[in-house]
Backbone as CSV, one residue per row, in Angstrom:
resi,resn,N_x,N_y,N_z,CA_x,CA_y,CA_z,C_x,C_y,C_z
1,UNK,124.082,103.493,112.302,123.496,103.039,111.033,121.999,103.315,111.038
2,UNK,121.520,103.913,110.289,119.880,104.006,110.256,118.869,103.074,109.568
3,UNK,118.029,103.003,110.504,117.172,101.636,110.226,115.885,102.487,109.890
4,UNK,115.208,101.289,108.637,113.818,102.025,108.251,113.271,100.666,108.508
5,UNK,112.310,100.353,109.495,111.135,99.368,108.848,110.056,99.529,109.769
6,UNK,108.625,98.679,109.866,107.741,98.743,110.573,107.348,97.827,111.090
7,UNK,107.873,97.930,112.677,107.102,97.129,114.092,105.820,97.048,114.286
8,UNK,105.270,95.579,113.871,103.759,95.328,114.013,103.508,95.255,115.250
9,UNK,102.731,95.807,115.611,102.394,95.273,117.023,100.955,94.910,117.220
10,UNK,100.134,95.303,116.537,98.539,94.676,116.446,98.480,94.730,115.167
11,UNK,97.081,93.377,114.237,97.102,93.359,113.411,95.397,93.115,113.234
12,UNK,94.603,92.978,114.118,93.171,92.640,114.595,92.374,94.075,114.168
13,UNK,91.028,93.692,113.579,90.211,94.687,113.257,89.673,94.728,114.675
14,UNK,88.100,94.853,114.737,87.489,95.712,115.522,87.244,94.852,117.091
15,UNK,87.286,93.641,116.985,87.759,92.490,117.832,88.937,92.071,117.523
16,UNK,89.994,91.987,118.900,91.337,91.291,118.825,90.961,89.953,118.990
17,UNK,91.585,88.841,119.389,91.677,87.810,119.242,92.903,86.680,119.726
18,UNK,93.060,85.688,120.059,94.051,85.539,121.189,95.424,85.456,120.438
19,UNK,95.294,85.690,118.982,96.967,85.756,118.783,96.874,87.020,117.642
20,UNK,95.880,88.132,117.700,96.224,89.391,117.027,95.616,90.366,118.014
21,UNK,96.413,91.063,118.016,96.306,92.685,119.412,95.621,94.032,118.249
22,UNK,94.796,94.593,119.283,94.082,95.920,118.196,95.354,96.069,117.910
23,UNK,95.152,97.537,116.775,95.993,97.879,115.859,97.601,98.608,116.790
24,UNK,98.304,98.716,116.030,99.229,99.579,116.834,100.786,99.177,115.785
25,UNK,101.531,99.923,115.200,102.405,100.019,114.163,102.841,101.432,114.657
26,UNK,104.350,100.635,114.881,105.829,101.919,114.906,106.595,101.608,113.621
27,UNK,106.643,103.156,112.891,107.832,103.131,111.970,109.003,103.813,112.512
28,UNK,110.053,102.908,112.300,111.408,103.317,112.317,111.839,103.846,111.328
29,UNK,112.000,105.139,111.244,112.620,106.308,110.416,113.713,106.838,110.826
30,UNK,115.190,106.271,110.126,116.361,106.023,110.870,116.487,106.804,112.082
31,UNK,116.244,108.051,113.163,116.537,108.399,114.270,114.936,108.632,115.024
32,UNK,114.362,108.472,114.334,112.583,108.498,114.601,111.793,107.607,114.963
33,UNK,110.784,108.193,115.579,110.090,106.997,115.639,108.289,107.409,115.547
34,UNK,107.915,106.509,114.630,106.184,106.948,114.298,105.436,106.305,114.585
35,UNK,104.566,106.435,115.692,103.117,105.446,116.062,102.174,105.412,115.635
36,UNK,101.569,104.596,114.481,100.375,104.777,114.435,99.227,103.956,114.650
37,UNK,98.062,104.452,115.046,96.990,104.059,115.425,97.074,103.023,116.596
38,UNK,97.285,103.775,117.997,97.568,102.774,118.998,96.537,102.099,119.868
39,UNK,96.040,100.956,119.324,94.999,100.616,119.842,95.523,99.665,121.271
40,UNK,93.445,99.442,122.056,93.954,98.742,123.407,95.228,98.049,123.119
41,UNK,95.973,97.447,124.311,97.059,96.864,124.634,98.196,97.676,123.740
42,UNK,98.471,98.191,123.217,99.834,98.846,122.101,100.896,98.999,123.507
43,UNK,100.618,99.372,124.543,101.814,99.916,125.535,102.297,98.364,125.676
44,UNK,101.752,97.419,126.120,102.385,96.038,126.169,102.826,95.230,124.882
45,UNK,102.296,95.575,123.457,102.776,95.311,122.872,104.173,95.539,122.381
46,UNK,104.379,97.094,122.879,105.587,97.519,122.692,106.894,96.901,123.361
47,UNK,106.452,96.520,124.779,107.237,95.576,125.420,107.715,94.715,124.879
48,UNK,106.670,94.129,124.332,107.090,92.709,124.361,107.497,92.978,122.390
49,UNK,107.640,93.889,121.638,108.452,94.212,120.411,109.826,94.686,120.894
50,UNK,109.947,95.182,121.957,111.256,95.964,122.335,110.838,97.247,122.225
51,UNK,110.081,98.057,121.791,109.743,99.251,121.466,109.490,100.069,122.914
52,UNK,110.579,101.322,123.535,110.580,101.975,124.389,109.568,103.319,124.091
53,UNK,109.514,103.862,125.194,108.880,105.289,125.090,109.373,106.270,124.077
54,UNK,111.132,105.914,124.541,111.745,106.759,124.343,112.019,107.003,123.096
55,UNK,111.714,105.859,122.278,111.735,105.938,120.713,110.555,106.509,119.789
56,UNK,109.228,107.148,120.234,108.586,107.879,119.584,108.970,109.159,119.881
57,UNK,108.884,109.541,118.524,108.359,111.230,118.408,107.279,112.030,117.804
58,UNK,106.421,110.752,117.320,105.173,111.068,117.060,104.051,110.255,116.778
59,UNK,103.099,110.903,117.114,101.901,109.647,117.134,100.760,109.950,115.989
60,UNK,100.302,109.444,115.119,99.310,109.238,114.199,98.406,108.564,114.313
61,UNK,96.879,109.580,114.422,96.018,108.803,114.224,95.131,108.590,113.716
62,UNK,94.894,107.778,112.604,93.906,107.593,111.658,92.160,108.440,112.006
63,UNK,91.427,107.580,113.231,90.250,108.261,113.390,90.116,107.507,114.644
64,UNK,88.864,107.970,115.269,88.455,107.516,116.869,87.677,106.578,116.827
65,UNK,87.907,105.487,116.184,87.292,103.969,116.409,88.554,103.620,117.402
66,UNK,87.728,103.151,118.534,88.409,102.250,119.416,89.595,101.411,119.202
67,UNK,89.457,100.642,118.405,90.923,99.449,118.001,91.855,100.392,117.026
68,UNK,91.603,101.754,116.964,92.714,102.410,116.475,93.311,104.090,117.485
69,UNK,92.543,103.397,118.801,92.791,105.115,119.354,92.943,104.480,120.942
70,UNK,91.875,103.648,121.517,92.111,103.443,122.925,93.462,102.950,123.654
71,UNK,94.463,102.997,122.813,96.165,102.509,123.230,96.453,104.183,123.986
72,UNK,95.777,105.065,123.178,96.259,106.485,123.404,96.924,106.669,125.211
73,UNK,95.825,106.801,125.813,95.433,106.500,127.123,97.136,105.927,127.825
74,UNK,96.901,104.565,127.596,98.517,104.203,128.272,99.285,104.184,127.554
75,UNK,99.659,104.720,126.087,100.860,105.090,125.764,101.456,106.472,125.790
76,UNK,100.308,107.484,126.368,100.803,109.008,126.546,100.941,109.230,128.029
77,UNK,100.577,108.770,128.974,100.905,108.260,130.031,102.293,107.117,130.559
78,UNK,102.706,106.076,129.488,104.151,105.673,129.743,105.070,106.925,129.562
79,UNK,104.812,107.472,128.102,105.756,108.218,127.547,105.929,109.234,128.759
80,UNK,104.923,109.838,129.535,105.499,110.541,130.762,106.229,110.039,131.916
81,UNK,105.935,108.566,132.409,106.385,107.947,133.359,107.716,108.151,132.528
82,UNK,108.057,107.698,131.939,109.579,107.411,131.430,110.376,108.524,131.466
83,UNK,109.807,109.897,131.159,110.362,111.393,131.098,110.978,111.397,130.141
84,UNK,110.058,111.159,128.428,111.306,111.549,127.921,111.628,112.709,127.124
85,UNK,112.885,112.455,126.971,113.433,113.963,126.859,113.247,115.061,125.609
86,UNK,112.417,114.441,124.845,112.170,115.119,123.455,110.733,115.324,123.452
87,UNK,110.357,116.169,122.530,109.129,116.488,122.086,108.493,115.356,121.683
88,UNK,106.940,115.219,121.930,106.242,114.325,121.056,104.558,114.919,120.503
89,UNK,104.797,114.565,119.017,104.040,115.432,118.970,102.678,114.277,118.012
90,UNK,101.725,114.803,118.407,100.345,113.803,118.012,99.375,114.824,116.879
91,UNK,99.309,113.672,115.805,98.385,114.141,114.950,96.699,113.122,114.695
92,UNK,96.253,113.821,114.434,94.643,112.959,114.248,93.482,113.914,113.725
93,UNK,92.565,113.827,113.465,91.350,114.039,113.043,90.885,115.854,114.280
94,UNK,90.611,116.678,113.501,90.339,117.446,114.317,88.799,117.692,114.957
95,UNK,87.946,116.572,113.971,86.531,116.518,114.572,86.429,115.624,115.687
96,UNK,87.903,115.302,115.978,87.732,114.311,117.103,88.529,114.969,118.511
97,UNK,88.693,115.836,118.259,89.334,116.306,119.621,89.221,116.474,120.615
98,UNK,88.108,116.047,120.908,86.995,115.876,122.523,87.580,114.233,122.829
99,UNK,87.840,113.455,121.658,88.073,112.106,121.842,89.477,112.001,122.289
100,UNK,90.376,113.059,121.860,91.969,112.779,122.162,92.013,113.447,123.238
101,UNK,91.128,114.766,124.135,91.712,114.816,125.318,90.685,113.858,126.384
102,UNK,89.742,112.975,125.666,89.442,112.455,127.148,90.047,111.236,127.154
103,UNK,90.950,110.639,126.357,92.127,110.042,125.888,93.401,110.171,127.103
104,UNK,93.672,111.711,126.434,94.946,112.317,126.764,94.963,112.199,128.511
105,UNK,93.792,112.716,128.821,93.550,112.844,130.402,92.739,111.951,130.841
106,UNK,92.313,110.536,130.893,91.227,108.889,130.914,91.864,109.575,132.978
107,UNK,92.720,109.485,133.160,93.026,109.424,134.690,94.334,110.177,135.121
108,UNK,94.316,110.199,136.505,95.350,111.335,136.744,96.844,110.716,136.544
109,UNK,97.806,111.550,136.213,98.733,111.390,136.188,99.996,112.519,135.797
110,UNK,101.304,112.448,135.774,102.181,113.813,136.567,102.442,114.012,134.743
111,UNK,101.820,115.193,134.197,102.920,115.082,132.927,104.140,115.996,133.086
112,UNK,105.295,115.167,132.809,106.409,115.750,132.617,107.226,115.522,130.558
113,UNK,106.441,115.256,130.167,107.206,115.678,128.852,105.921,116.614,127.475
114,UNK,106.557,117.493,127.128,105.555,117.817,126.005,105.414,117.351,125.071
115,UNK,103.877,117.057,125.118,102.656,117.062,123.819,102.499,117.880,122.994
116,UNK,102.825,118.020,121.967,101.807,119.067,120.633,100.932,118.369,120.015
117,UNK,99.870,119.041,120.158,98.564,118.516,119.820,98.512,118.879,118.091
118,UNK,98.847,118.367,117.244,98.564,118.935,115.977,97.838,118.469,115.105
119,UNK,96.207,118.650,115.463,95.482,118.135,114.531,94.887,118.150,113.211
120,UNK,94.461,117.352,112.651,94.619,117.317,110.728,93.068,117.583,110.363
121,UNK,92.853,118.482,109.747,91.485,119.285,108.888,91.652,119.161,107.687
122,UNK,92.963,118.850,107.112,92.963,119.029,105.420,93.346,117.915,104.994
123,UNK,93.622,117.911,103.840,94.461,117.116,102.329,95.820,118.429,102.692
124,UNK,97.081,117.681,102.716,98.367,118.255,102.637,99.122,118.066,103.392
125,UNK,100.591,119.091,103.256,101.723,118.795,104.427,100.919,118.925,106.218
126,UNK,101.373,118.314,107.008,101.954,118.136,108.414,102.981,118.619,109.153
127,UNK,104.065,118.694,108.220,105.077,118.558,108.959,106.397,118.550,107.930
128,UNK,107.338,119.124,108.270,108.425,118.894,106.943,110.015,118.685,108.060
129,UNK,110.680,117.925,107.622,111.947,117.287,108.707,112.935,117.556,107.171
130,UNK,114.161,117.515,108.252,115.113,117.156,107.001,115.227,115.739,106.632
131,UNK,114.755,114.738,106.911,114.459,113.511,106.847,113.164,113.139,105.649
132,UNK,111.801,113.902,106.017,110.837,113.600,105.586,109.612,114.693,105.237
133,UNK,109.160,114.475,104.588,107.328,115.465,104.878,106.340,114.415,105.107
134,UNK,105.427,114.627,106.178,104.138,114.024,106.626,103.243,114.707,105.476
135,UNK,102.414,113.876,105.345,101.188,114.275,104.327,100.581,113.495,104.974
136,UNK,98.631,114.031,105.143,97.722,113.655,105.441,97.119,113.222,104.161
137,UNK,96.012,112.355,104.139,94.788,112.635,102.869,93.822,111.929,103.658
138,UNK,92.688,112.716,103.206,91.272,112.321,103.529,90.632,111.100,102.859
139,UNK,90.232,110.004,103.946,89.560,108.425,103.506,88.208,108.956,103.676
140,UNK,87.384,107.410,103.002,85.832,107.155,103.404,85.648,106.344,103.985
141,UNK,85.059,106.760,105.344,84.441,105.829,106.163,83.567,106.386,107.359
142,UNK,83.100,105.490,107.911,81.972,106.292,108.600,81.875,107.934,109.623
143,UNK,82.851,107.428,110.323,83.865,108.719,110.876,85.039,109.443,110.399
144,UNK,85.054,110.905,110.348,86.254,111.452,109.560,87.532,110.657,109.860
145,UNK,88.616,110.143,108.954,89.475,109.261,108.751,90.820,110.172,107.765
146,UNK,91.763,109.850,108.267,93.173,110.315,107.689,94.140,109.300,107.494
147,UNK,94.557,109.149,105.882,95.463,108.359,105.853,96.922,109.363,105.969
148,UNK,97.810,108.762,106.427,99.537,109.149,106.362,100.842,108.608,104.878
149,UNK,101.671,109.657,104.618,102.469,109.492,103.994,103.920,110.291,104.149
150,UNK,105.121,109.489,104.244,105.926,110.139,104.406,106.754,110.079,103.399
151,UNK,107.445,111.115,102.871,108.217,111.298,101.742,109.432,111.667,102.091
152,UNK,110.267,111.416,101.690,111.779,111.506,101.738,112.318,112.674,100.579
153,UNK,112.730,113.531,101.138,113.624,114.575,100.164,114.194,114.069,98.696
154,UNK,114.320,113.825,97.639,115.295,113.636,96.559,116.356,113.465,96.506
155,UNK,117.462,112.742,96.885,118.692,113.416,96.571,119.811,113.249,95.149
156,UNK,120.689,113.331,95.286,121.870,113.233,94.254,122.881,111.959,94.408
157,UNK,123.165,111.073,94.123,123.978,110.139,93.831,125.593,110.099,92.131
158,UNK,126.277,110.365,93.654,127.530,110.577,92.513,128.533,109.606,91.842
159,UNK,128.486,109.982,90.543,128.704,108.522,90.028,130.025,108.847,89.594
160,UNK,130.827,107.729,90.210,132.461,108.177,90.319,133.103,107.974,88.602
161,UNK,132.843,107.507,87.966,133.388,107.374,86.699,133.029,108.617,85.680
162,UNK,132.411,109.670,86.242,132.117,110.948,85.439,133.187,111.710,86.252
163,UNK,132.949,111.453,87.498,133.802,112.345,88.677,135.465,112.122,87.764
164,UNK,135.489,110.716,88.073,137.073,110.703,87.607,137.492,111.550,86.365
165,UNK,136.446,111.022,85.193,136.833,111.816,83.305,136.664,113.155,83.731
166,UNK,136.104,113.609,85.276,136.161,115.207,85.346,137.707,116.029,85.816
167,UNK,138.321,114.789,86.350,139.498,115.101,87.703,139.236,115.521,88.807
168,UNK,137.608,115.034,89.365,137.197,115.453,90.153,137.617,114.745,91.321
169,UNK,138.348,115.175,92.534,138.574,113.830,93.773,138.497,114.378,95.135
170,UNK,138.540,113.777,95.926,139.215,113.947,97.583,138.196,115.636,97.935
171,UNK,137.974,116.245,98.697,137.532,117.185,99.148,136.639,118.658,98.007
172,UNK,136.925,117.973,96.670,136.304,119.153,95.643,134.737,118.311,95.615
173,UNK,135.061,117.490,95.684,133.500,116.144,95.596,132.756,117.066,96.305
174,UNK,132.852,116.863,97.721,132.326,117.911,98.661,132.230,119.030,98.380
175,UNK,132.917,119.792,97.925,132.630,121.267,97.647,131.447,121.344,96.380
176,UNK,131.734,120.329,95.465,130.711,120.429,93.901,129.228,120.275,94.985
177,UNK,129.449,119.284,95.774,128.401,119.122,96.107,127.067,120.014,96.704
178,UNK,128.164,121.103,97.729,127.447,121.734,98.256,127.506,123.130,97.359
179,UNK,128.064,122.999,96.319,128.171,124.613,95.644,127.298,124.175,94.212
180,UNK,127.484,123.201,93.998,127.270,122.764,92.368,127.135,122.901,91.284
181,UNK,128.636,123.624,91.103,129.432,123.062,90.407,130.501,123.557,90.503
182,UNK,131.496,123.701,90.041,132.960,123.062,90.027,133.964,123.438,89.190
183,UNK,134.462,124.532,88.434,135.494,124.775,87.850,134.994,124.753,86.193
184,UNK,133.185,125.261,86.276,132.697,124.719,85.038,132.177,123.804,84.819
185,UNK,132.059,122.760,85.837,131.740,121.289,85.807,130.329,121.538,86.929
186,UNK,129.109,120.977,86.365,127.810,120.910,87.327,127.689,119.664,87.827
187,UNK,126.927,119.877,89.262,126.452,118.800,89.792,125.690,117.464,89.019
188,UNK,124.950,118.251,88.098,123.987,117.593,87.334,124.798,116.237,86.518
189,UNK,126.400,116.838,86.054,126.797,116.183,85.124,127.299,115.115,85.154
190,UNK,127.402,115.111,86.677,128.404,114.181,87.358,127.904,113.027,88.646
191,UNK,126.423,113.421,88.433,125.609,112.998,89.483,124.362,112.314,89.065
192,UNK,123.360,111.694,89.514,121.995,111.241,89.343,121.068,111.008,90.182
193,UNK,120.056,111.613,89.636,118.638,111.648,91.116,118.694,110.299,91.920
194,UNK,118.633,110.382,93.313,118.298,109.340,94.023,116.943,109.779,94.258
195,UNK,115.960,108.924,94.108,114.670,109.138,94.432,114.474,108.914,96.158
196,UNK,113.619,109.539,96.599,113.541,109.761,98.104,112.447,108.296,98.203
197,UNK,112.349,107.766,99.325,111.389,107.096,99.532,110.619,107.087,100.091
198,UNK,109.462,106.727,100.098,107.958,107.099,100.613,106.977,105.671,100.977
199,UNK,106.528,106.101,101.882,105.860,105.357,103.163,104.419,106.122,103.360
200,UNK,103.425,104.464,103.097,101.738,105.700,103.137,101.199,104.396,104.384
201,UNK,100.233,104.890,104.893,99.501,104.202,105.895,97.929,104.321,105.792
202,UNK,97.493,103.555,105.512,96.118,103.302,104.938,94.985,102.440,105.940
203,UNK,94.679,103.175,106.503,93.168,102.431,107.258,91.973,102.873,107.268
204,UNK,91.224,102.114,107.966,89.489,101.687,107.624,88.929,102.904,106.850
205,UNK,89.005,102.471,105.243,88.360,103.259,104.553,87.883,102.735,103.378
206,UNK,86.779,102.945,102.589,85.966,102.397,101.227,87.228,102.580,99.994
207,UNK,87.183,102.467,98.583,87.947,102.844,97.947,87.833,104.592,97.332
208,UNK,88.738,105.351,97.430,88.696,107.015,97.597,89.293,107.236,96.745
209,UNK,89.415,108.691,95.854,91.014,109.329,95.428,91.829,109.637,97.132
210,UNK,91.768,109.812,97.688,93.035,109.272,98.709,93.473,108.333,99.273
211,UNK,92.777,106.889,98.845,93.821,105.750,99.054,94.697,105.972,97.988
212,UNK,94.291,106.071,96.833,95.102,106.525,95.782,96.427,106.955,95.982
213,UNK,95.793,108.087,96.483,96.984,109.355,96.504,97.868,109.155,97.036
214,UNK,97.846,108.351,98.414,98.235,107.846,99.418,99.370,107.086,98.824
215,UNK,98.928,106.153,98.554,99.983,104.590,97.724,100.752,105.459,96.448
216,UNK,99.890,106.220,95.514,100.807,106.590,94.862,102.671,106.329,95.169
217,UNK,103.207,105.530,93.913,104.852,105.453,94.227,105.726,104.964,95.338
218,UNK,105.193,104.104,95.835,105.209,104.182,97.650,106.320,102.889,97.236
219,UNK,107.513,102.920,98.567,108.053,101.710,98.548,107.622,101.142,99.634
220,UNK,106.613,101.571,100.793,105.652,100.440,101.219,104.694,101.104,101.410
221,UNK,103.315,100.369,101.568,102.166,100.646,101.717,101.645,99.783,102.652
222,UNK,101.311,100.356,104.324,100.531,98.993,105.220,98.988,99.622,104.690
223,UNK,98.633,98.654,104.487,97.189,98.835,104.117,95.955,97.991,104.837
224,UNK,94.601,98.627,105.405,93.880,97.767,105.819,93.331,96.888,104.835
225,UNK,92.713,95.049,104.974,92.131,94.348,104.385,91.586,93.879,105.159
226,UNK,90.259,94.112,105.601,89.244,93.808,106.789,88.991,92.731,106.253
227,UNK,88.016,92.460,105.054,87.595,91.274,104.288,88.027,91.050,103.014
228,UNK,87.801,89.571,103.175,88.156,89.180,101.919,87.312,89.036,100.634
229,UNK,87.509,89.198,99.398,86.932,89.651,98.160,85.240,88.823,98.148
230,UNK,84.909,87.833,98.607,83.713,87.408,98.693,82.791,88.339,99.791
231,UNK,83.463,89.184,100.820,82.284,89.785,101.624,82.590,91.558,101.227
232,UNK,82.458,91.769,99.998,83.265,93.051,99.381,81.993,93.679,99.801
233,UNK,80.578,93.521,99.842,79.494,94.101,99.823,79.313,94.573,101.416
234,UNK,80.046,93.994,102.227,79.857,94.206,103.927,81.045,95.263,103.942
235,UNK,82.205,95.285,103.245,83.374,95.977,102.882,83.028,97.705,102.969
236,UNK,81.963,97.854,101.902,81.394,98.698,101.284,80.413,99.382,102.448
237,UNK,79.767,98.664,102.981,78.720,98.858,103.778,79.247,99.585,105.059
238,UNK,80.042,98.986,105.710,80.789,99.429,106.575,82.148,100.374,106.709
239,UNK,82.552,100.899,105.315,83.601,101.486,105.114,84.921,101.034,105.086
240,UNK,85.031,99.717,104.843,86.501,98.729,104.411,87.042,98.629,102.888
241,UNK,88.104,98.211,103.190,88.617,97.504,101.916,88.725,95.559,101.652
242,UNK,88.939,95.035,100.852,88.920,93.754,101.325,90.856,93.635,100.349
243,UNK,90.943,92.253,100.528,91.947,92.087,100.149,92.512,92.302,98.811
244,UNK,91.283,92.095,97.833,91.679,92.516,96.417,91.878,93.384,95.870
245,UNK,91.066,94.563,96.597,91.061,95.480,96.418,92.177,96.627,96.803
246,UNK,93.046,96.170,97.888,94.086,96.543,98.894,95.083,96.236,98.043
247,UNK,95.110,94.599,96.983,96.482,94.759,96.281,95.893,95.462,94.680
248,UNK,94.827,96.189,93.957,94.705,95.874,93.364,95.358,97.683,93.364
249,UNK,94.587,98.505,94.700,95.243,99.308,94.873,96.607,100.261,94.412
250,UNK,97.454,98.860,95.253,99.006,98.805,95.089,99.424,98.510,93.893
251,UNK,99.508,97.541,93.426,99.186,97.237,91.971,99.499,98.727,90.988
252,UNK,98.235,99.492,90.852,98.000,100.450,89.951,98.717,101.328,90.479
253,UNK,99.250,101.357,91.761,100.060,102.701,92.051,101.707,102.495,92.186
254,UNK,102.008,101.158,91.745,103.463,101.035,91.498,104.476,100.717,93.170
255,UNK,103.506,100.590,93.838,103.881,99.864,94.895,104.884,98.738,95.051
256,UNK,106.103,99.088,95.942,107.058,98.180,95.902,106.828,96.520,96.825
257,UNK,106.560,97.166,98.306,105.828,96.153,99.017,104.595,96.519,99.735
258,UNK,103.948,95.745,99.735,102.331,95.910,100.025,102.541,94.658,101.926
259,UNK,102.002,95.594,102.519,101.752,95.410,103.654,99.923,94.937,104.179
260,UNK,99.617,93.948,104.343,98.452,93.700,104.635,98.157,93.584,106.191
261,UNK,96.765,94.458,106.418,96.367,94.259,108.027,95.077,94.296,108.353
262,UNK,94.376,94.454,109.454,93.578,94.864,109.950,92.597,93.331,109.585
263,UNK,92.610,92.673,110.018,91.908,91.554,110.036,90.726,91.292,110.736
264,UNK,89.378,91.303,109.824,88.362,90.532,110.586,88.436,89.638,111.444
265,UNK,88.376,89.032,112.564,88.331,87.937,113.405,87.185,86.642,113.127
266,UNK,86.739,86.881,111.673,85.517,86.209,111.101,86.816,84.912,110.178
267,UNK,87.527,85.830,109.934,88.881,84.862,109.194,89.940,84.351,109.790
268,UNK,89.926,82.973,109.284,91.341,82.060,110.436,92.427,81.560,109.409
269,UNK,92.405,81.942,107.800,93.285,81.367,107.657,94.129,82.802,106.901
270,UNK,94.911,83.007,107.402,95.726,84.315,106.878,96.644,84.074,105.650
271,UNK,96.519,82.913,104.889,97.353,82.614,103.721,96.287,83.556,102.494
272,UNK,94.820,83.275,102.674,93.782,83.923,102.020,93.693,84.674,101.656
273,UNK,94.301,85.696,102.199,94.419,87.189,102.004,95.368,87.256,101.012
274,UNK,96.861,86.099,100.845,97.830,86.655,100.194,97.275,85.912,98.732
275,UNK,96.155,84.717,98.942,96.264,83.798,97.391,95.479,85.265,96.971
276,UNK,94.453,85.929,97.826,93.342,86.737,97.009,94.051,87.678,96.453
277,UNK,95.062,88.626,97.232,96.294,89.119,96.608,96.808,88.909,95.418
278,UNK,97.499,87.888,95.321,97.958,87.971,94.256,96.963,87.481,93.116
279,UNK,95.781,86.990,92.933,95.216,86.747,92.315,94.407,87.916,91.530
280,UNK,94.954,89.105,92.120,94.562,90.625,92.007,95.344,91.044,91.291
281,UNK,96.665,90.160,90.830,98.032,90.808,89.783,98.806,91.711,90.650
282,UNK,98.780,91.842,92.056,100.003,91.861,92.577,101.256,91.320,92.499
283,UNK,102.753,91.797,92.071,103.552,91.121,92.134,104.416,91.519,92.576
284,UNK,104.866,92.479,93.514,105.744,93.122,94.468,105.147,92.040,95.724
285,UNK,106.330,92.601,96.384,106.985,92.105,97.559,105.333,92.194,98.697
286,UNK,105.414,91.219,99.004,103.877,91.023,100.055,104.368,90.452,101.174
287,UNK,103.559,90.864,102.490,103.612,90.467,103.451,102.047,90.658,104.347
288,UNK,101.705,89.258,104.712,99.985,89.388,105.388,100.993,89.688,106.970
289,UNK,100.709,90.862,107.519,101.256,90.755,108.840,100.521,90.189,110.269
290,UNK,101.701,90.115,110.840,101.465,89.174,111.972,101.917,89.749,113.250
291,UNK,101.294,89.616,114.242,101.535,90.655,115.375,103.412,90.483,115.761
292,UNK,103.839,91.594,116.028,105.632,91.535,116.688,106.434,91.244,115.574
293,UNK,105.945,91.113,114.267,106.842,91.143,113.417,107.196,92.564,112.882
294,UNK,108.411,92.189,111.882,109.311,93.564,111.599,109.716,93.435,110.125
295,UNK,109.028,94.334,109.765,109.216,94.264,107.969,110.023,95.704,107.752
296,UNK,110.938,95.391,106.981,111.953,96.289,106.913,111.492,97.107,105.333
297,UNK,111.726,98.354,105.048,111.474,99.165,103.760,112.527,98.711,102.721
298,UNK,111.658,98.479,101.780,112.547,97.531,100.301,114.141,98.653,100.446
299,UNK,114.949,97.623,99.746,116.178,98.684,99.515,115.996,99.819,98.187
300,UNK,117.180,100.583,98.401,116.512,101.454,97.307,116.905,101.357,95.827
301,UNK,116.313,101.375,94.819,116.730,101.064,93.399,118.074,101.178,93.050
């Protein structure tokens, strides 16, 4: 059965704190697995989520601030202890690539599985699966920054009460499907778009046309909210978003569930984020996350 959702494993901005771990988020993409931004501790966080080596196949990384990159180190180093048996392949910032191999290589150790280093210079595809396409887009913030989006193919959903008024049954289904159409009869006529679903990942960045772009249509969006709407001017200053702005975001881009993270350690009460939220006219599905939790991708329409 294939599972889609996303394993929090840090939820702490630039200081962790004794019950949020730097950043670090695996998406489960039913046979996949996506890391992003693995900050200190992420290899123990994974432990203690259940999250093995053996379940990434790729790593994402926003930019080379520390609480979103220093996990690198001991999680490309487990992934070799473990040997595992598939490719893994790492994307990030290509003005930072002095930062990912002194990362990649911090101390000695035997590599036995391959790395592809595939780093991101543009706005566009990554990567195309029969599952998904990676899309990058370019944020603002102090250091070059990449947000992620994954899109799901389109497909067709067949709606049996056209099938039947067609005499369509048992093994021709299959054939319309892959030929389309049928004795005179089209796919089109007998079928209806399933929309693919899409997944964006949004950190430390000011407001851009690529947070935008990013959230655009999304049935989730984890998004950073460093501060909250009263310190919007430190937000700005430093290259954040705050919370209102994160749902106000989502909001305008038709966002199904809005994922909130990256927390100042200046803030203790995490309900704040969701009153400022919705007080932004958010009204999809919200969640302020919390380290080791597991938010699953809305079902589909």
């Amino acid at each position: 059965m294939s599972v889609r959702e996303l394993v929090v494993l840090g939820t702490a901005s630039q200081v962790p704190t004794r019950h949020r771990n730097h950043n670090g988020y695996l998406l489960r993409w039913d046979g996949e697995g996506i890391l992003f931004d693995p900050g200190e501790g992420t290899q123990r966080q994974m432990l203690r989520a259940g999250v093995a080596a053996h379940d990434l196949n790729r790593i994402c990384v926003t930019h080379f601030h520390g609480d979103h990159s220093l996990g690198l180190a001991g999680v490309i180093q487990r992934v070799n202890l473990d040997k595992v048996p598939h490719e893994v392949t790492a994307h990030y910032p290509r003005s930072g690539q002095r930062f990912f191999e002194r990362l990649r290589y911090a101390t000695a150790y035997r590599e036995t599985v391959t790395l592809t280093e595939a780093p991101v210079d543009a706005d566009g595809p990554l990567a195309r699966t029969p599952g998904y396409t990676l899309e990058a887009r370019r944020l603002s913030h102090p250091v070059e920054a990449y947000g992620y989006r994954l899109v799901e193919p389109d497909g067709r959903r067949m709606l049996p009460g056209r099938l039947a008024a067609h005499g369509i049954t048992g093994p021709d289904v299959g054939r319309l499907q892959r030929e389309g159409s049928l004795d005179g009869v089209t796919l089109e006529e007998v079928s209806e778009v399933r929309r693919g679903q899409r997944f964006a990942f949004v950190m430390d960045t000011r407001l851009c046309d690529g947070v935008y772009a990013l959230a655009e249509g999304c049935d989730m969006l984890v998004i950073e909210s460093t501060f909250l709407d009263e310190d919007e001017a430190l937000a700005v200053e430093f290259g954040h978003l705050t919370a209102g702005q994160a749902a106000r975001v989502a909001r305008e881009a038709g966002v199904r569930h809005l994922v909130l993270t990256h927390f100042s350690q200046r803030y203790t009460d995490p309900e704040e984020f969701e009153r400022q939220a919705r007080a932004a006219g958010y009204e999809g599905e919200l969640t302020v996350a919390r380290d080791l939790e597991r938010v699953a991708l809305p079902k589909r329409r």
